[in-house]
Each structure stands twice: as C-alpha cells, then as structure tokens.
N, C-alpha and C positions, 0 to 999 in steps of 0.2 A: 759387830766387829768384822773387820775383814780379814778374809783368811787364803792364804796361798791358792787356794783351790776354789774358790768363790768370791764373790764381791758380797759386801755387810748390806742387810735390809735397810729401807728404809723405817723409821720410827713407826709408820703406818700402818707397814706390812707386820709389826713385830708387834702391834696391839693387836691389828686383825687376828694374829696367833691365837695370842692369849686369849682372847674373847671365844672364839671359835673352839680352843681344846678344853677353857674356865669348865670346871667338874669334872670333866671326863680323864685329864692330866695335873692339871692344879688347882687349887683350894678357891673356891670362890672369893673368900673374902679377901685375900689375897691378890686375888685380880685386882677386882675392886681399890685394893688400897694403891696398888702402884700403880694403878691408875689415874688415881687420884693425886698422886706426888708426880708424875711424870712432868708437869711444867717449871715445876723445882728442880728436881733432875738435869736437865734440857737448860 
C-alpha cells in the first residue's frame, strides 16, 4: 500500500518478505497458504 512517506512494494518484494522472515516472524503454514491464494488475490 502506499503511504505518505514511502512508495508500496512490489508484489515480489512483499513475498521475498515473507519467505525470508516465514518462522522467524510468521507461521509457516501461513506463508505457505497466502501464498498459495496470491493469484486469487491479484
């Protein structure tokens, strides 16, 4: 989302997130799933 103070990621950069912090920050399977609906989403 874009915000006053920054421009919004792209879709890319906001899975790269999620993969890269999946256990450390969020639930794996949880990754896993919205990742798996992302093209529904979209």
């Amino acid at each position: 989302m874009v915000r006053p103070y920054k421009p919004a990621w792209p879709v890319e950069r906001a899975v790269e997130f999620l993969r890269e912090y999946t256990s450390k920050h969020f639930n794996q399977r949880l990754v896993v799933l919205i990742i798996e609906q992302l093209p529904a989403v979209l």
